[in-house]
N, C-alpha and C positions, 0 to 999 in steps of 0.2 A: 244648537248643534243639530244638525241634518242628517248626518250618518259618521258610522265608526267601520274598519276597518284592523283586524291583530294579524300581525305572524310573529311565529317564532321560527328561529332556526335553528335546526336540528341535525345531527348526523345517523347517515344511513350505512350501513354495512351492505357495498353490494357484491354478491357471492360469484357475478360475471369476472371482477377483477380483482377480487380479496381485498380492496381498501374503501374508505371511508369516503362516505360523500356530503356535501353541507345539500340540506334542501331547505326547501321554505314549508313550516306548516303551517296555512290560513286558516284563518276562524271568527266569528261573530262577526257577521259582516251584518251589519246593520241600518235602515236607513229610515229616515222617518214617516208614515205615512203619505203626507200631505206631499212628498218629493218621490216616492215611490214609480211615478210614472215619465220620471225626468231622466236625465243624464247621469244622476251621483252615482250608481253601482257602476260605469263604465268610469267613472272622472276615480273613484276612489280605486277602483284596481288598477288604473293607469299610473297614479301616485304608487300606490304600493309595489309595482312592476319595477318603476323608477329606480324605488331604493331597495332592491334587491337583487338586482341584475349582475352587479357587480359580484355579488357575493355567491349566487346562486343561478345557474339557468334551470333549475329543477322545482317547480314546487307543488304543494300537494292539498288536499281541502277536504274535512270529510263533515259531512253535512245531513242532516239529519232529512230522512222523506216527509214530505209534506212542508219544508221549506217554499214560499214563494217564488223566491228566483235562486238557480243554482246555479253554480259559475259556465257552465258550457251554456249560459244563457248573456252572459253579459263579458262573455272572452272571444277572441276571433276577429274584434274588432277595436281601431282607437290603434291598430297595431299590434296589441296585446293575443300572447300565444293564445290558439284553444283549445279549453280544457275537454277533458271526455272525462266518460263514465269510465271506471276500473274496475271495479267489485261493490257487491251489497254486502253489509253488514248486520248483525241481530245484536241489539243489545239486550240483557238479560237483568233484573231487579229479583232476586233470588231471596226468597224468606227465611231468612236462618233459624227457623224456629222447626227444625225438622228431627228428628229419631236420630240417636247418636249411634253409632255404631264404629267399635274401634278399628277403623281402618289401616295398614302399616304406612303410615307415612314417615319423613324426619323432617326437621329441619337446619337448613344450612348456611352458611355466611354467607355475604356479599358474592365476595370471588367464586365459591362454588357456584354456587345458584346461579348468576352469570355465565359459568361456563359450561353449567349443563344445558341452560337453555340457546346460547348460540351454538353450540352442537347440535340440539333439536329442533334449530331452524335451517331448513334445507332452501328457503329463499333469500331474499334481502330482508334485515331488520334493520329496526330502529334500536339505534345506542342507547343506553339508560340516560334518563334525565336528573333530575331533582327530587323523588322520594323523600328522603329526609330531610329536606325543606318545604314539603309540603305535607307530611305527615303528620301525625300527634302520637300515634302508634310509634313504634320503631318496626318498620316494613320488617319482613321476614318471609326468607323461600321454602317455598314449602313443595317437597319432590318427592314422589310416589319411592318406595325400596327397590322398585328394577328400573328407578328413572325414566320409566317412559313418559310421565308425564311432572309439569312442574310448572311454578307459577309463585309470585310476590305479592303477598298479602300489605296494602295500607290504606291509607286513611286519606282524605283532599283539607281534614279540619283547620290546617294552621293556615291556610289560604281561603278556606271557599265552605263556607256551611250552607245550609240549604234549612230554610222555616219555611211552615204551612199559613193557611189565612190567620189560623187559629194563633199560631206565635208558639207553637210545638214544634222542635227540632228534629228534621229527617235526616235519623242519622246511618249512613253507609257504609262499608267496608268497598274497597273494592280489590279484584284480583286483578293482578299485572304479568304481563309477558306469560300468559295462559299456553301451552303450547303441547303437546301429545301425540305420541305414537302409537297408542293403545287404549281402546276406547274403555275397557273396564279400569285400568288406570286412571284416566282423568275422570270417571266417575267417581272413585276412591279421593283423588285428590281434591274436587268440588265439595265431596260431603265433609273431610276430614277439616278444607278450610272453612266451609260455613260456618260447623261449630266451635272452632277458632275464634270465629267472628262475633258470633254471638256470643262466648265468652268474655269477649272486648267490650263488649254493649251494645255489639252493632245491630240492629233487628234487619237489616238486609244485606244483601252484598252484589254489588254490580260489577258485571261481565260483558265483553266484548267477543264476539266470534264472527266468523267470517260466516258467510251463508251456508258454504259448505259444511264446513266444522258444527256450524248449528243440523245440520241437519244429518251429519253424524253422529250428533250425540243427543238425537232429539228422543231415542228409548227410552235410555236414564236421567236424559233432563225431563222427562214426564214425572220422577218421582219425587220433584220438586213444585215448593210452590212457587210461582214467579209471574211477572208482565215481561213486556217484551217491546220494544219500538226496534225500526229499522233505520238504517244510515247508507246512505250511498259515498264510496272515493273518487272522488273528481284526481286527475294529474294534465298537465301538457305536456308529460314525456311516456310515450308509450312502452321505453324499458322498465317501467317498475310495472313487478307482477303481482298479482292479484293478491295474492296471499299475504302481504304484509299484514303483521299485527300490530293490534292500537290496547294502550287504556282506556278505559272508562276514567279514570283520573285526568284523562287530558283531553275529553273531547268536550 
């Protein structure tokens, strides 16, 4: 095997025309070193373009910095649309081993939590996925008492664990469909889910934000322990806007 190539497809809520769109989202593209200076990253997006066309002209890639080749590297050509940049990303490894403090939070069913959060998205989002088939937890929303902010607490266990050299299990929580209209709200709501988290087992819990959003909530995310990498969004459709939100459970 020489290299690999995933998409899924996904539905996008776009708020230009109130209905639903299929897009493509790309990931692990992969190729072996010794072919790294050859053809495969254009021959496999070419294949992958093939069988997607039909279903989608839209698709999407979010790709971690410090990747080797990114797709506005190896798209543009072969035919193949080109991708660009759209937004940077911060993702977040939060210690849940922090001072508990009873913040007012609740939590809410499926449909609520749902539909507080596509109310709280003023751009395009992404449709829910699969949670409870990728969960061990049973996910749960968890929404500040004036709703401004809110977000679905699970797990990636029943699909995708993660072990160290040592053969010690690194185990995660993460928060989904993060979203806020008040910043001392979603600090209330990150601390009230951490210890959540850590009540599950989890010793950490991973977040996803947009640059922006990280760097609005960079006061009271200082009172947290955490690391941090970056992610850049590739698209070759210039209508999807920046803001779209991702899990950490799917990237």
């Amino acid at each position: 095997m020489i290299g690999t190539f995933c998409c899924a497809l996904r539905q996008m809520h776009r708020r230009d025309t109130n209905q639903d769109k299929t897009i493509a989202y790309l990931g692990d593209l992969k190729v072996s070193k010794q072919k790294q200076s050859t053809t495969v990253y254009y021959r496999l997006a070419e294949a992958m373009f093939k069988m997607i066309h039909e279903k989608t002209d839209t698709a999407i890639a979010m790709v971690m910095d410090g990747t080797r080749k990114t797709p506005d590297q190896y798209t543009g050509k072969l035919g193949l649309p080109q991708f660009h940049k759209l937004n940077r990303y911060v993702i977040l490894r939060i210690n849940t081993d922090t001072n508990y403090i009873d913040f007012p939070v609740i939590s809410v069913d499926c449909d609520e939590g749902g539909s507080i959060y596509r109310s709280m998205c003023n751009e395009n989002y992404l449709q829910f996925s699969t949670e409870n088939i990728r969960s061990n937890i049973n996910p749960v929303w968890i929404v500040s008492r004036d709703k401004n902010a809110c977000g679905k607490l699970e797990d990636t266990e029943k699909v995708k664990r993660l072990f160290s050299d040592d053969g010690s299990e690194l185990r995660s929580a993460h928060l989904s469909h993060f979203v806020f209209t008040n910043i001392q709200a979603a600090y209330e709501l990150l601390a009230a889910t951490l210890h959540t988290s850590k009540l599950n087992g989890f010793p950490y819990l991973f977040l996803c934000l947009t640059e922006q959003e990280y760097n609005q909530l960079l006061p009271v995310i200082n009172s947290f322990k955490y690391e941090m990498a970056t992610a850049t969004l590739y698209s070759n459709q210039g209508y999807l806007n920046s803001g779209l939100h991702f899990s950490t459970a799917e990237i």
